[in-house]
N, C-alpha and C positions, 0 to 999 in steps of 0.2 A: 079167529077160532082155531085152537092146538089140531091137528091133526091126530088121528087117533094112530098108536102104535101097527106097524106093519101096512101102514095106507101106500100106495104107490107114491113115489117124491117125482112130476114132472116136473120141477125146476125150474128155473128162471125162461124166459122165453129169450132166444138165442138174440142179440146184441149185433146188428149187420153196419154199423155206422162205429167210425172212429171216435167220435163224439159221444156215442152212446156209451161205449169201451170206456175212456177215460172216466167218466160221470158217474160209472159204478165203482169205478178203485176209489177207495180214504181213509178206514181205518187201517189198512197198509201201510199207507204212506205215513199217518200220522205214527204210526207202532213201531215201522221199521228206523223212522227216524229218532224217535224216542229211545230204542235199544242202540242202535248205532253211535257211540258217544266215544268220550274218552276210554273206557275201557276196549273198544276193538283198535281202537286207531293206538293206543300204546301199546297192548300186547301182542297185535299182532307187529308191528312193527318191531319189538324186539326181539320175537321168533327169529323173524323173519332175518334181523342184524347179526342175531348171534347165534343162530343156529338155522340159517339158510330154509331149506323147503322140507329139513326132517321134523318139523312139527306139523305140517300143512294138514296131515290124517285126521292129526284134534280137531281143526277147525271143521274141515268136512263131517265129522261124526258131528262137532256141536251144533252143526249150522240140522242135518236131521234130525236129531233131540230136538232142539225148538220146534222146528215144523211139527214133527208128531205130536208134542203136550200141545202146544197152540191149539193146533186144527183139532186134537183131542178133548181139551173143553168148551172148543167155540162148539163145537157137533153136540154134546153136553147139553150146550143152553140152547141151542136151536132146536133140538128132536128129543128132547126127553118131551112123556103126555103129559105131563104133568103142570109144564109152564112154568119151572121154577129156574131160579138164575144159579149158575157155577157155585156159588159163596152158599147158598141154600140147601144146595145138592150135598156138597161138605160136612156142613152143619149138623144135617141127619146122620150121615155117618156118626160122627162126637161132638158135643157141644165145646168141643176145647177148640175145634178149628178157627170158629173166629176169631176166639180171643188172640189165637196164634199169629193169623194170617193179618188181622189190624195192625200188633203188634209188631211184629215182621216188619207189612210193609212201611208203617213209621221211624221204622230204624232204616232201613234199607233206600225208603225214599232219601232222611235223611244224610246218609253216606253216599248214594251216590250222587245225589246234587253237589256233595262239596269239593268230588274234583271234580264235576262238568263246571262248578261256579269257579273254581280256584282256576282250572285252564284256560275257561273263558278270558277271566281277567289276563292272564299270561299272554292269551291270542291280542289282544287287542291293543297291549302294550307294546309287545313284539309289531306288531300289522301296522300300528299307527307312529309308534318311535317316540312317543311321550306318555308320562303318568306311570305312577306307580301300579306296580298288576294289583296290589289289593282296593287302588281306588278305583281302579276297573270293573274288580270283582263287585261293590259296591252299585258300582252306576249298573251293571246286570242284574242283579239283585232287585235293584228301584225299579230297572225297567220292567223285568218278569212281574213283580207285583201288580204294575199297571194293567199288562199286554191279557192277564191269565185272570183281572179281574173284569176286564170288558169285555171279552172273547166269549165267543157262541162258537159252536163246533165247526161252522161253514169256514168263519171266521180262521179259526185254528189250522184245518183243512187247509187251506189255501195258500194262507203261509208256510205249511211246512213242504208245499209243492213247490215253493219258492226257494228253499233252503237243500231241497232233495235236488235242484235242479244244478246249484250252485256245489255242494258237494260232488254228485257226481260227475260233473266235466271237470272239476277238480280234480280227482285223483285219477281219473282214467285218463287225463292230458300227463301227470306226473308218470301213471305207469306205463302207459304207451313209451314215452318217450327213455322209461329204462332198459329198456328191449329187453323183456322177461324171457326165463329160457321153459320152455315147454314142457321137455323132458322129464328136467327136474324138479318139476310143477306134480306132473305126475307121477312120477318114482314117490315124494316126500307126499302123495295122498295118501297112496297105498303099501309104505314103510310100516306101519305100525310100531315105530321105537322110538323110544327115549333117546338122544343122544347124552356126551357127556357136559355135566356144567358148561356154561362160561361165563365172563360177568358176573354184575351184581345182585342177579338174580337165577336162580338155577333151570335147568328145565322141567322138572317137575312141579315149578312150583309156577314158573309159565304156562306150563299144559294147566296147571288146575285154574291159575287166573283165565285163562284164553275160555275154557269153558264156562266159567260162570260167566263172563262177559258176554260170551255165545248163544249159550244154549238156556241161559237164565234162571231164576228159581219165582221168585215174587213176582219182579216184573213181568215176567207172561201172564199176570191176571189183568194185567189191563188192557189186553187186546180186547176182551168178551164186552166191554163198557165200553170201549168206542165202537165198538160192532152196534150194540144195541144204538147207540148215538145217531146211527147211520140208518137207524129204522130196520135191520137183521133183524127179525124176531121170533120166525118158525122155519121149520124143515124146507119150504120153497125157496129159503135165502142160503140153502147151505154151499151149492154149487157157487153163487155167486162170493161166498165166506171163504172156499176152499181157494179159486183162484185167486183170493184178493190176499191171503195170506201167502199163495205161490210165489205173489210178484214182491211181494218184502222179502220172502227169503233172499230170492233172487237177488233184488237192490243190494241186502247182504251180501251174497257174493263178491259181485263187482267191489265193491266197498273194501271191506276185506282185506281180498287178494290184491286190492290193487295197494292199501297200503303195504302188506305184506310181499310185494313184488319192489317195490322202494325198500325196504329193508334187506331184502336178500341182495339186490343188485347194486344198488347203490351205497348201501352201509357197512354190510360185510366183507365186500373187496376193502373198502379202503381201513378198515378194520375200527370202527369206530363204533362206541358201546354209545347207547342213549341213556344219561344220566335224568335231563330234564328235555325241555316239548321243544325249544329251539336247534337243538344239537338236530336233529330230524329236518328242521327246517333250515339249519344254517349249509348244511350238505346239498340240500337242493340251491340253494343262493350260489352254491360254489358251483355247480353244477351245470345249473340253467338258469342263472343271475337273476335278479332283483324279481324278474317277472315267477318264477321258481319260490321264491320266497313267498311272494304276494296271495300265491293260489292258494299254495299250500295254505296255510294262516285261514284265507278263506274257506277251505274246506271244514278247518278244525274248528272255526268258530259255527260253521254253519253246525255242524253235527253235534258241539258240546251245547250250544245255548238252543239249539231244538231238544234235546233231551234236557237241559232246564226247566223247559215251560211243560214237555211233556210228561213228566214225573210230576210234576207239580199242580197237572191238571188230572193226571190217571191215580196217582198211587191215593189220593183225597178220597175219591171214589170205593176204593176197596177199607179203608180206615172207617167211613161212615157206612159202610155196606154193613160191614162186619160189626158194628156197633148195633146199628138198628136191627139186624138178626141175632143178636145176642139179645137183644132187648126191643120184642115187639113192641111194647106200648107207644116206644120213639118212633118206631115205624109207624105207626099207624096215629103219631102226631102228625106227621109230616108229610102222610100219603106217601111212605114210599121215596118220596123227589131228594134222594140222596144230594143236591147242590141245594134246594130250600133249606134244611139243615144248617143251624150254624155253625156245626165241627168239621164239615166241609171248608168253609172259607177258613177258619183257623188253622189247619192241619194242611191245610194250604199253602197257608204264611209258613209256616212250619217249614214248612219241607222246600219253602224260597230261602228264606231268612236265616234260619237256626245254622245251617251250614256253612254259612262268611266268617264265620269261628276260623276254618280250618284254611283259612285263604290270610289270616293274620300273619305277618312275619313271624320266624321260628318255627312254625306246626312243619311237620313234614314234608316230606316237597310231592310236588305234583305226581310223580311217576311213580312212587311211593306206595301211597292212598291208592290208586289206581290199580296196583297189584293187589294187593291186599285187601281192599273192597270187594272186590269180584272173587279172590277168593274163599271169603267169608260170606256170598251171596251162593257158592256151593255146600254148606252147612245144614242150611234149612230147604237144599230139595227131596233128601228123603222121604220130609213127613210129606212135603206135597203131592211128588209121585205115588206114593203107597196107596196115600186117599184118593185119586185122580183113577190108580188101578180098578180099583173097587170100583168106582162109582159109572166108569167107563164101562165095566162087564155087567152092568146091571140089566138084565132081559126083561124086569117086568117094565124097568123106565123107558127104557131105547130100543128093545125089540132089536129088529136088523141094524139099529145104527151104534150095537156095541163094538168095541174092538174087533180087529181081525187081528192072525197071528202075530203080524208083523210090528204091530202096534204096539198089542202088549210087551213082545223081547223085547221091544225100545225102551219103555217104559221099565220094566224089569233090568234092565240091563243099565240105565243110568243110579236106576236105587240103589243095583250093588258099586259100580261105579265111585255114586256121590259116599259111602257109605266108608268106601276102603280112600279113597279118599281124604276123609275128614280125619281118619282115626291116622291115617298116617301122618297126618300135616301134626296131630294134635303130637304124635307121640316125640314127634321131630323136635316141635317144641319144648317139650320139655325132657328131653336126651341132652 
C-alpha cells in the first residue's frame, strides 16, 4: 500500500549484522557492473596516457551527474502517490517519450554491446594466446545467449559479485603497484581545463566520450528495473536505494581511477599512445611481467562480458516497457510481466547477436567504436534530463520528495552541458 504524499518515511530498520549489510546491496552491484565496461576502462585510460590527471575534473563531475539522475529517478519510482513506474511518469509528460526512449535504448543497447562483444573476444584471445578475436567474440555471444536465457535475478546477482570481485583486486593490484601521485590526482580534479590535443584522439572529444561513458544517458534507466527486481517498491526502500546506488558510485571510483592511474603513470612517462586494448596491457607485461598481463586481461574481461549480459538483460526491459505503455492493450495482454512478453526475449537476442557484425574483420577497431559510442550516447541526454526535470519538481506527485536545489543545477547544468556539447561535436563535423 503507496504511502500517501508527505507521510513520515521511517525507513528501513537499521542492519547491525555484516550479513545483513551485504544481503541488501544488488542492483548496485548488478548496475555498476553493467555501466563499468569498455568505455571507462578505454577513455579513461587514455585521459589518463595522454593527458596525465588534467581531465580527472570530467570524471569527478561525471561520476556526480550519474548519482543525481540515478537516485533521481529511482526516488521517482519509489515515492511518487501514485504508484507509477519512471517510463509511465515520462509518458504523461509526452506520448513521444516512449517511443523515443524504446527506440533509443535499441540502438544504444545495440552499439554498446558491440564493443563490450568485440573487446571481449580481443580479451580472451590476448588471455588465452589462441583463436581468432572474432571467434571468440562468437563463442561470447553463444555463451551470453545461454547464461541471460536461464538466469533469474538471484542468479544474475551472484555472478556479477563474482566478476565485481575479480575486477576489482584487478585493477587496484595494477594501481597500487603504479605508485600514483596524489597531488596531481587532486590538482587535475579541480583544474577545470581543457588541455591541448595529443594523439589520435583529441581532448575534447575525450572529455565528451569519458562523460557519456560516465554519467550516461539511456543506460541509467535500467538501474529503476533491477531495483524493482530486488523487491524496492515504495518510499520505506528509498534509504536502503540511496545507499545501494552510493556503493556503485563508489565501486566506480576505485574502477576508474584506478585505470586512469595506469594510464597517467605508466603510459604517459614512457610516452605511449593506446591505439588498441593490448598496447595497455602489453605495458603492464613489460612492467610487472606475465602476471601483469594476466590480471589485467582478467579485469577487462570481467567488466566487458558483465556489461554483455547486463545490457542484454536491462536495456529488453525499457524496449518492452516503452512498448506496452505506448500500447495498453499489450500491457494488459500480458499483465504487465515485461519478460512474459515475447519482444522481451527478441530484443534480447537483439542486442546479444546483432552486434558480432561489428567484431567482423575490417569494421573499426575496438578503441574506435568505444570513443565514438559513448559519445553519441551524449546526444540523447537532453531530451532525458529536461523530462526527468519536470517530473522530478512535480509537488502534487512527490510532495517533500521533489528536488532540492542541488539537484535540480545538476540536472540543469548537464542539459546545457549535453546541449553545447552536441552542437559543437556536430559543427566540428561538418567544418
Amino acid at each position: 500500500m503507496m504511502n500517501p504524499v508527505g507521510q513520515v518515511d521511517p525507513g528501513p530498520k537499521p542492519r547491525r549484522t555484516l550479513k545483513e549489510l551485504i544481503a541488501s546491496v544488488g542492483p548496485g552491484i548488478i548496475v555498476v557492473l553493467t555501466w563499468i565496461g569498455a568505455g571507462d576502462l578505454v577513455d579513461a585510460s587514455i585521459a589518463g596516457a595522454h593527458y596525465g590527471y588534467d581531465l580527472m575534473w570530467v570524471l569527478a563531475l561525471s561520476l556526480i551527474i550519474r548519482f543525481v539522475i540515478v537516485n533521481v529517478m529511482s526516488r521517482y519510482q519509489l515515492c511518487n502517490n501514485e504508484g507509477i513506474s519512471l517510463l509511465e511518469g515520462f509518458t504523461r509528460l509526452h506520448r513521444f517519450y516512449p517511443y523515443f526512449l524504446g527506440a533509443y535504448g535499441l540502438l544504444m543497447g545495440h552499439l554498446f554491446n558491440s564493443y563490450m562483444i568485440k573487446g571481449s573476444g580481443e580479451a580472451l584471445s590476448h588471455l588465452l594466446g589462441f583463436g581468432h578475436p572474432f571467434v571468440w567474440a562468437i563463442i561470447v555471444v553463444i555463451s551470453a545467449v545461454i547464461f541471460v536465457g536461464k538466469s533469474f535475478y538471484s542468479r544474475l546477482e551472484n555472478f556479477m559479485k563474482v566478476l565485481l570481485a575479480i575486477m576489482t583486486i584487478s585493477f587496484l593490484v595494477i594501481a597500487i603497484w603504479s605508485t600514483p601521485s596524489v597531488g596531481e590526482i587532486a590538482k587535475g580534479t579541480i583544474g577545470f581545463g581543457i588541455p591541448s590535443d595529443v594523439g589520435l584522439y583529441g581532448a575534447f572529444l575525450i572529455a565528451i566520450s569519458l562523460t557519456g561513458a560516465v554519467s550516461g544517458s539511456v543506460a541509467n534507466f535500467i538501474y529503476p528495473y533491477f531495483m524493482k527486481d530486488k523487491g524496492w517498491t515504495s518510499p520505506l526502500h528509498k534509504r536502503a536505494q540511496r545507499n545501494d546506488l552510493l556503493f556503485a558510485i563508489c565501486m566506480a571510483i576505485v574502477l576508474d581511477l584506478a585505470v586512469w592511474i595506469v594510464g597517467a603513470e605508466i603510459l604517459r612517462p614512457n610516452g605511449i599512445e593506446i591505439s588498441n586494448i593490448d598496447d595497455l596491457a602489453q605495458t603492464l607485461a613489460i612492467t610487472f611481467g606475465q602476471f601483469g598481463y594476466i590480471i589485467f586481461y582478467l579485469g577487462v574481461l570481467g567488466a566487458l562480458y558483465s556489461s554483455v549480459v547486463g545490457f542484454a538483460t536491462g536495456f529488453p526491459k525499457l524496449i518492452v516497457d516503452s512498448l506496452q505503455t505506448a500500447n495498453p492493450e499489450r500491457r494488459a495482454k500480458y499483465a504487465g510481466d515485461l519478460e512474459r512478453d515475447p519482444l522481451f526475449k527478441w530484443s534480447s537476442l537483439f542486442i546479444i547477436i546483432s552486434p558480432i557484425v561489428w567484431s567482423i574483420p575490417g569494421m573499426p577497431g575496438f578503441i574506435s567504436l568505444v570513443v565514438f559510442v559513448n559519445v553519441l550516447s551524449v546526444v540523447g541526454l537532453p531530451v532525458i534530463s529536461i523530462g526527468l526535470l519536470i517530473l522530478s519538481n512535480q509537488k502534487s506527485k512527490l510532495g517533500k520528495y521533489r528536488n532540492n536545489w542541488f539537484e535540480n543545477f545538476i540536472l540543469i547544468a548537464c542539459t546545457i552541458l549535453a546541449i553545447w556539447s552536441s552542437l559543437k561535436l556536430f559543427i566540428g563535423f561538418f567544418s
